[in-house]
TORDO-817612 format. One record per atom (N, C-alpha, C): residue number from 1; residue in one letter; atom name; x, y, z. Coordinates in steps of 0.1 Angstrom, whole numbers, m for minus. Atoms other than C-alpha are relative to their C-alpha. Example, Ala and Ser with C-alpha at 12.3 -4.5 7.8 and 13.67 -1.06 7.14 Angstrom:
FITI     i   aa   at       x       y       z
FITI     1    A    N       9     m12       0
FITI     1    A   CA     123     m45      78
FITI     1    A    C       9      12       0
FITI     2    S    N      m9     m11       0
FITI     2    S   CA     137     m11      71
FITI     2    S    C      m8      11       8
This chain:
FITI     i   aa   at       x       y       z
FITI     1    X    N       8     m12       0
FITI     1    X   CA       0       0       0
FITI     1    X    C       9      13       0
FITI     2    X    N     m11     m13      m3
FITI     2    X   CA      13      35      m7
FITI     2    X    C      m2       7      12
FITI     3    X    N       1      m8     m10
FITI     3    X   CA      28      59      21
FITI     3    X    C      m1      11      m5
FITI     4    X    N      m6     m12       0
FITI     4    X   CA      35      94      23
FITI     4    X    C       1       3      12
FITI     5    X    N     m10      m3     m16
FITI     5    X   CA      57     112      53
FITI     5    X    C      m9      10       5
FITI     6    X    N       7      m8      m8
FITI     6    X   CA      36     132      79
FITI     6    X    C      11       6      11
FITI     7    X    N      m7      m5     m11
FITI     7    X   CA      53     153     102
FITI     7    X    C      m6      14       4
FITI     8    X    N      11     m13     m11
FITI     8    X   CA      34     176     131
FITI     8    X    C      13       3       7
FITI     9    X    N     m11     m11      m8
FITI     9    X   CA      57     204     145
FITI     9    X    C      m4       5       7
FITI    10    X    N       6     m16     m11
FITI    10    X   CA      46     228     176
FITI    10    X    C      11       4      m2
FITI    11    X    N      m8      m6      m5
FITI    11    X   CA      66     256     184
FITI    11    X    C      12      m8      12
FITI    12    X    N      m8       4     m10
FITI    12    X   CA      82     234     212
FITI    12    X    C       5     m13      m5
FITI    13    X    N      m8      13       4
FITI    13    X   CA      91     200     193
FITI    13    X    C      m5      m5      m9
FITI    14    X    N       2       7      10
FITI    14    X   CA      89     181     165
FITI    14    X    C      m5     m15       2
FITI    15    X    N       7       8     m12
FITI    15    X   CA      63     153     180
FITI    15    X    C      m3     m12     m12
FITI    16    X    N       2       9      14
FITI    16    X   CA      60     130     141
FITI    16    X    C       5       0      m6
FITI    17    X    N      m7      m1      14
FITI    17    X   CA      80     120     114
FITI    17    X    C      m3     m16      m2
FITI    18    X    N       6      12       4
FITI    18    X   CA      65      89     100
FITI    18    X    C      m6      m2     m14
FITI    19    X    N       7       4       9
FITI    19    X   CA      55      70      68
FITI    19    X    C     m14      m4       3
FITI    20    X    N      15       6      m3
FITI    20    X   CA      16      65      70
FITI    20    X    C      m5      m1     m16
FITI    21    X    N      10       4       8
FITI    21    X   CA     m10      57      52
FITI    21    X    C     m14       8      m7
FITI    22    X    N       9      m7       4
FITI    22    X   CA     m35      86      53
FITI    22    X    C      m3       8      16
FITI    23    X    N      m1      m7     m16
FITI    23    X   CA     m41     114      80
FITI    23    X    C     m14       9      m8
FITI    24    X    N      12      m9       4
FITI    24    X   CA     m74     130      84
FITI    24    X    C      m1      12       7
FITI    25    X    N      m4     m14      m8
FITI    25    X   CA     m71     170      97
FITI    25    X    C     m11       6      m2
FITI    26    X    N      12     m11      m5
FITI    26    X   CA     m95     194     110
FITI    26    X    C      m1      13     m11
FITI    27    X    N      m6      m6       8
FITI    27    X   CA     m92     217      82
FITI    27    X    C      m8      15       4
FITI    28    X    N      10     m10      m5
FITI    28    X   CA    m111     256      82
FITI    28    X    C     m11      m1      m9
FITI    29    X    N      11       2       7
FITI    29    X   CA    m129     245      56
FITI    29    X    C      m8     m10       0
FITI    30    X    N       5      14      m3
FITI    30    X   CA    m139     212      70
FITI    30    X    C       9     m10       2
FITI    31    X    N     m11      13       0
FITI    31    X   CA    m122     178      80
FITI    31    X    C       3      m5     m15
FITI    32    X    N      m3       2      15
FITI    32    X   CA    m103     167      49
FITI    32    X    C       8     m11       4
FITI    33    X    N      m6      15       2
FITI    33    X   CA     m86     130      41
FITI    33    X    C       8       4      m9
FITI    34    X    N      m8      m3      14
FITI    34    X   CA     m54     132      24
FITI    34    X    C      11     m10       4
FITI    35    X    N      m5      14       5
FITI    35    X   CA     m40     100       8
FITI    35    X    C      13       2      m8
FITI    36    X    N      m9       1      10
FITI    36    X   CA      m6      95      m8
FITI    36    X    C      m5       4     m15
FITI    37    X    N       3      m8      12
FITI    37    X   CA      m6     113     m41
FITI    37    X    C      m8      13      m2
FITI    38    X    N      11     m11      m1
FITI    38    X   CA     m29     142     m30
FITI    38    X    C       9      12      m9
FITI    39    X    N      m4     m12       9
FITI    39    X   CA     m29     170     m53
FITI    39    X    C       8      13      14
FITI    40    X    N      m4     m12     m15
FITI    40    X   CA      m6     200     m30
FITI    40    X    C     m12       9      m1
FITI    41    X    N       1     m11      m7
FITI    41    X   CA     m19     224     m12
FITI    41    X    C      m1       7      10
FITI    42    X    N      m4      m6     m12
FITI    42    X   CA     m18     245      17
FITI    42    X    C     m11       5       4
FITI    43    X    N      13      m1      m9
FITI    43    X   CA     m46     251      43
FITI    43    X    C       1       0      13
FITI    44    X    N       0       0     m12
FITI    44    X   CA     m57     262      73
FITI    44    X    C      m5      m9      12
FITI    45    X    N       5      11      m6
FITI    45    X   CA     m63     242     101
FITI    45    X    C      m7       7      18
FITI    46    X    N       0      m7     m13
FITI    46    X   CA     m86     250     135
FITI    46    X    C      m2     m11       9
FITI    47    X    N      m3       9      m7
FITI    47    X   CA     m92     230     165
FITI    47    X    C      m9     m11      m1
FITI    48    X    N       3       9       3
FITI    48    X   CA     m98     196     163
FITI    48    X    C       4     m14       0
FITI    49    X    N      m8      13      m1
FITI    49    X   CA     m87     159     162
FITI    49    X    C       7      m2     m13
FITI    50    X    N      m8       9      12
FITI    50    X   CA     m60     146     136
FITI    50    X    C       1     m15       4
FITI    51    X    N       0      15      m2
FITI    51    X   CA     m63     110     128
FITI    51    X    C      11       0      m7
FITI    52    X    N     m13       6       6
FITI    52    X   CA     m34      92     119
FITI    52    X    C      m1     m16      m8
FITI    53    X    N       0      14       6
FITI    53    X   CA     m40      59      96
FITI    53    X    C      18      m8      m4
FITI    54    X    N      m9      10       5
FITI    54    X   CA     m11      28      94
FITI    54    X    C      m3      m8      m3
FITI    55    X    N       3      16       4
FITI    55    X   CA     m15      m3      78
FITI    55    X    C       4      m6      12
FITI    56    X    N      m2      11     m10
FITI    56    X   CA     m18     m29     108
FITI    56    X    C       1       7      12
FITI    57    X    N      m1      m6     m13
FITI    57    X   CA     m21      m3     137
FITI    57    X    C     m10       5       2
FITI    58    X    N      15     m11      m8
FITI    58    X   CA     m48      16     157
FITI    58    X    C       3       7      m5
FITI    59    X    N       0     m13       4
FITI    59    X   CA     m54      46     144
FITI    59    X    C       9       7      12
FITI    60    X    N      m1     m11      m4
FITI    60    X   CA     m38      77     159
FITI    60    X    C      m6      13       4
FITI    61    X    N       9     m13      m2
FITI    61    X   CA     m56     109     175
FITI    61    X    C      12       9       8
FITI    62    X    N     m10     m11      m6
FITI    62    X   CA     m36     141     183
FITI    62    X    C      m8      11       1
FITI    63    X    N       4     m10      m2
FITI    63    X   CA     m53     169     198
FITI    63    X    C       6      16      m8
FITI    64    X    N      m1     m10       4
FITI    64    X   CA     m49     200     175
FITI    64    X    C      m6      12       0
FITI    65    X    N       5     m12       0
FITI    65    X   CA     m51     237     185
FITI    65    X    C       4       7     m12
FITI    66    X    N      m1      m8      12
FITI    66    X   CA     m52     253     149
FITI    66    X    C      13       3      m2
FITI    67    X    N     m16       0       5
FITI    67    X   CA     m19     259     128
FITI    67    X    C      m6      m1     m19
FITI    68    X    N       0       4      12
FITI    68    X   CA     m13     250      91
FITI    68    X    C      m3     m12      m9
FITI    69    X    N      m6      13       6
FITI    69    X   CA      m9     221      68
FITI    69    X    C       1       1     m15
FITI    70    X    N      m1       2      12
FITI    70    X   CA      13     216      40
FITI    70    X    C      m2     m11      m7
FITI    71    X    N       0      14      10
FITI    71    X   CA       3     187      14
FITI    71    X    C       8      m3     m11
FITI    72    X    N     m12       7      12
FITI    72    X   CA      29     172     m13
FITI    72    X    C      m6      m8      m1
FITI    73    X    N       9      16       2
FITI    73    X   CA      17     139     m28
FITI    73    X    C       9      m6       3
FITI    74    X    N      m9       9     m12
FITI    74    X   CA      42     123      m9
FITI    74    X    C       6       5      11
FITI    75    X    N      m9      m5     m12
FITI    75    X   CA      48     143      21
FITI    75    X    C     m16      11       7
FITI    76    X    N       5      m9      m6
FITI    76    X   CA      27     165      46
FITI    76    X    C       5       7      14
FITI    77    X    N      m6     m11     m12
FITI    77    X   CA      36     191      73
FITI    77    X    C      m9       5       3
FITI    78    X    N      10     m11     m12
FITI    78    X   CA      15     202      98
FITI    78    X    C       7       7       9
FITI    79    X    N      m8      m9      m7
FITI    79    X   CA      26     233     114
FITI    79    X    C     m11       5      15
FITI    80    X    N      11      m3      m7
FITI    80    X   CA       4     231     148
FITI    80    X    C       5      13       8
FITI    81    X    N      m2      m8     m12
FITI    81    X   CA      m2     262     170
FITI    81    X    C      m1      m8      14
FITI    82    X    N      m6       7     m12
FITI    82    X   CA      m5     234     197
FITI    82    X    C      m5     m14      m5
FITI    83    X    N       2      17       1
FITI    83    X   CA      m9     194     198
FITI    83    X    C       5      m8       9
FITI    84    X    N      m6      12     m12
FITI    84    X   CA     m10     168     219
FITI    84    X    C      m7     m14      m5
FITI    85    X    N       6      12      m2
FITI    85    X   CA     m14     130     218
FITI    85    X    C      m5      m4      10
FITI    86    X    N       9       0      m8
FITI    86    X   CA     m40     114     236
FITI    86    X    C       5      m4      17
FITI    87    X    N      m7       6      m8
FITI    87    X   CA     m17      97     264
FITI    87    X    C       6      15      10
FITI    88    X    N      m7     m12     m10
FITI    88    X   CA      m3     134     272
FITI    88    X    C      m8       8       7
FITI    89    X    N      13     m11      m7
FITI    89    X   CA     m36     148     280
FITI    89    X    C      m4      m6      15
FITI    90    X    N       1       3     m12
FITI    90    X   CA     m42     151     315
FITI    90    X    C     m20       6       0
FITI    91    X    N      16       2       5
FITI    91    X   CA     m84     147     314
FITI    91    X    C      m7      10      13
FITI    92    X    N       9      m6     m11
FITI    92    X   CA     m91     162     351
FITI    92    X    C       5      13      m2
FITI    93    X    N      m7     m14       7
FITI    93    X   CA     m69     195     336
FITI    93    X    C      m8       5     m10
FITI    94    X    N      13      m2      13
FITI    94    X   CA     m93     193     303
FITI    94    X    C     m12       7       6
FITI    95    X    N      15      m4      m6
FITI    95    X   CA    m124     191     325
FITI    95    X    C      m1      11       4
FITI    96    X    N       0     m13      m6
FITI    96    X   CA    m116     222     346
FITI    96    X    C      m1      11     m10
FITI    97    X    N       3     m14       9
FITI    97    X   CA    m107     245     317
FITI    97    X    C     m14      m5      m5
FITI    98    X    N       8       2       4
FITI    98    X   CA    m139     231     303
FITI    98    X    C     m12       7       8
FITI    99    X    N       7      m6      m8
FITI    99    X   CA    m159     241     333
FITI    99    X    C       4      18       1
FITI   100    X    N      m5     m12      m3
FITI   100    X   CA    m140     270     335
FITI   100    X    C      m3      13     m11
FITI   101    X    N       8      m5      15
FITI   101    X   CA    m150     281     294
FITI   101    X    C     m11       1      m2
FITI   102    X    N      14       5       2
FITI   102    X   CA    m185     271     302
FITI   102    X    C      m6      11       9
FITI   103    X    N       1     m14      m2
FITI   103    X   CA    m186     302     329
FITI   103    X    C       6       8      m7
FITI   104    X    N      m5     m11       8
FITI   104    X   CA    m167     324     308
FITI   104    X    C     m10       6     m12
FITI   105    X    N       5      m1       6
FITI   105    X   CA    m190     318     283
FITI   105    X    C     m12       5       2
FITI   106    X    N      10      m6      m5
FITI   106    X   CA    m220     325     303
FITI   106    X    C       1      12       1
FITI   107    X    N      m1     m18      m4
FITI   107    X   CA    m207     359     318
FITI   107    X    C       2       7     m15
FITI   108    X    N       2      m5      10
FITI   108    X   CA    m197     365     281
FITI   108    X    C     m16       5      m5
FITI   109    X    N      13      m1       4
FITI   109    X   CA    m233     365     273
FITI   109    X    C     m11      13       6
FITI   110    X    N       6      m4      m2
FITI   110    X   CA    m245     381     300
FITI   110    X    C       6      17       1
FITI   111    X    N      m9     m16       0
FITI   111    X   CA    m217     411     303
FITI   111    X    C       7       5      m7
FITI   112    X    N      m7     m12       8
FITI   112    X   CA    m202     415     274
FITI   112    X    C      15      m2      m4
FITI   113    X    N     m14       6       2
FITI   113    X   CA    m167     397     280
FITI   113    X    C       1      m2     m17
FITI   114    X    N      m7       1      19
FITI   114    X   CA    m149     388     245
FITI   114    X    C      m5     m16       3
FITI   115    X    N       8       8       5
FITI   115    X   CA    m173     362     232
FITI   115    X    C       6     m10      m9
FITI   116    X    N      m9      11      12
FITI   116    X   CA    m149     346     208
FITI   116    X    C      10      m4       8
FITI   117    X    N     m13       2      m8
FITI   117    X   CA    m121     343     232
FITI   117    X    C      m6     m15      13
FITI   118    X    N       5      11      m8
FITI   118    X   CA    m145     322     257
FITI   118    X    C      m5     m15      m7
FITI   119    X    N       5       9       8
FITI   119    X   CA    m159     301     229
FITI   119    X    C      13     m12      m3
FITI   120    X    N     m12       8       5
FITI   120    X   CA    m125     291     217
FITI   120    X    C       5      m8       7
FITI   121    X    N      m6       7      m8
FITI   121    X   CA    m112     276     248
FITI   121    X    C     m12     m15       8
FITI   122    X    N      10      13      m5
FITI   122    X   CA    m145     256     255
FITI   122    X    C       4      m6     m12
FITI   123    X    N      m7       9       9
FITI   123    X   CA    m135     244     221
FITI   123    X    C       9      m9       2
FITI   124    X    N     m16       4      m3
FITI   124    X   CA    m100     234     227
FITI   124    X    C       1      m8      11
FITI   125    X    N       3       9     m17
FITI   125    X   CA    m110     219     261
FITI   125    X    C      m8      m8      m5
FITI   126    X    N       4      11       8
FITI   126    X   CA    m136     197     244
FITI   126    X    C       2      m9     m10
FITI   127    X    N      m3       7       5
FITI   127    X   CA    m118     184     219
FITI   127    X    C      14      m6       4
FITI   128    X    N      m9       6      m7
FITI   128    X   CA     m87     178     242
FITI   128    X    C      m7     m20       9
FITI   129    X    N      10      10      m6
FITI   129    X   CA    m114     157     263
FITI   129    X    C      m2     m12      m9
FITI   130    X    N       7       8      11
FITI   130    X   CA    m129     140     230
FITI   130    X    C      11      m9       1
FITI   131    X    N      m8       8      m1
FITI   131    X   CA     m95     125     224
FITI   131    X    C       7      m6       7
FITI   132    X    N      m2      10      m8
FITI   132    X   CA     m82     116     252
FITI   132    X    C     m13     m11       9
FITI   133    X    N      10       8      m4
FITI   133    X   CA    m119      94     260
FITI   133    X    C       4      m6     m14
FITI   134    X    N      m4      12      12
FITI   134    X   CA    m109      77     225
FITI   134    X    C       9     m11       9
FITI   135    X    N     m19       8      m4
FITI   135    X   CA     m72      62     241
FITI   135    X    C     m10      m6      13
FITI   136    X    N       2      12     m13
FITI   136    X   CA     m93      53     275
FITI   136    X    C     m12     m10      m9
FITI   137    X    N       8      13       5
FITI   137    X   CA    m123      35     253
FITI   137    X    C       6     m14      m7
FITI   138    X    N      m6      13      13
FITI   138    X   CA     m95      17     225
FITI   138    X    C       4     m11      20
FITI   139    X    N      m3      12      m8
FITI   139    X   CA     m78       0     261
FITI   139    X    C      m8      m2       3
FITI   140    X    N       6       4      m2
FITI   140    X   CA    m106      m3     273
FITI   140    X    C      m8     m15      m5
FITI   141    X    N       3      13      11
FITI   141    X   CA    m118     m26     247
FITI   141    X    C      16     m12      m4
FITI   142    X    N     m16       6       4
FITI   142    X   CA     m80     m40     244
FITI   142    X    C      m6     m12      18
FITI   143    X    N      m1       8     m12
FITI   143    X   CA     m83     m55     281
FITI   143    X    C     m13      m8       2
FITI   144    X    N       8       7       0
FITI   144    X   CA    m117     m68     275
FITI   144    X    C      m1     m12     m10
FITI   145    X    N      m3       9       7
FITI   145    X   CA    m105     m87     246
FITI   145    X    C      10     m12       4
FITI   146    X    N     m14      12      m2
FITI   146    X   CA     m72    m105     261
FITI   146    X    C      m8      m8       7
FITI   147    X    N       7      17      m4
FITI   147    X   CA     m79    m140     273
FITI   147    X    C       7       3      15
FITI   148    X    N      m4      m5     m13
FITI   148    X   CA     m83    m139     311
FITI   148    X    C      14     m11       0
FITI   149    X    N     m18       8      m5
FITI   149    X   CA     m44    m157     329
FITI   149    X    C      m9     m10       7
FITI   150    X    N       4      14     m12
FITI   150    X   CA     m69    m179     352
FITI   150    X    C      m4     m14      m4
């Protein structure tokens, strides 16, 4: 099966460099699928989950706070303003700013605060959440599959 190279950069490290199979990204114009050979181009990206496809592996999910991505038909670069894989998300951290976006949002409404600024981070808190409840349901399902030791 063909690959092409994915590599996700933050400002703080270079967190992928991998042959895959197909990576699906949050795009601004919608989530978009792009397969070995994709026609280039360049697009924005807001917050959202990137999947990661391998032949013979679980998928991949990386929490993405908006950034770029460049496409080649055998290469992509994603230039994230932030990212994390599901493993590095700390969920009781998620929740709080979640709760914490969810009044912001309120008083936004009712006084006037910056309305975009509250929205954004209930975003980004929810879909930090989304992904890391993927990584606990895949083991979840992993440990109910293995054959009990008794």
């Amino acid at each position: 099966m063909a690959t092409l190279r994915l590599e996700i950069i933050t400002a703080e490290r270079k967190m992928f460099d991998e042959q895959i199979n197909m990576v699906v990204a949050p795009g601004s114009e919608g989530v978009m699928g792009i397969l070995p050979h994709h026609t280039p181009l360049l697009t924005a990206l807001t917050y959202g989950e990137l999947q990661i496809k391998k032949e013979g592996e679980d998928d991949q999910f990386v929490a993405i706070g908006g950034g770029f991505m460049e496409v080649q038909p055998d290469h992509v670069v994603v230039l994230a303003d932030a990212a994390e894989y599901a493993e590095e998300i700390d969920v009781a951290r998620a929740e709080e700013a979640r709760r914490r976006a969810e009044e912001s949002l309120a008083k936004a409404r009712e006084e006037g605060i910056d309305f975009a600024r509250a929205e954004a981070a209930l975003r980004r808190s929810a879909i930090r959440i989304k992904v890391a409840e993927r990584r606990r349901r895949r083991e979840r399902a992993d440990q109910r599959s293995r054959p009990s030791s008794s």
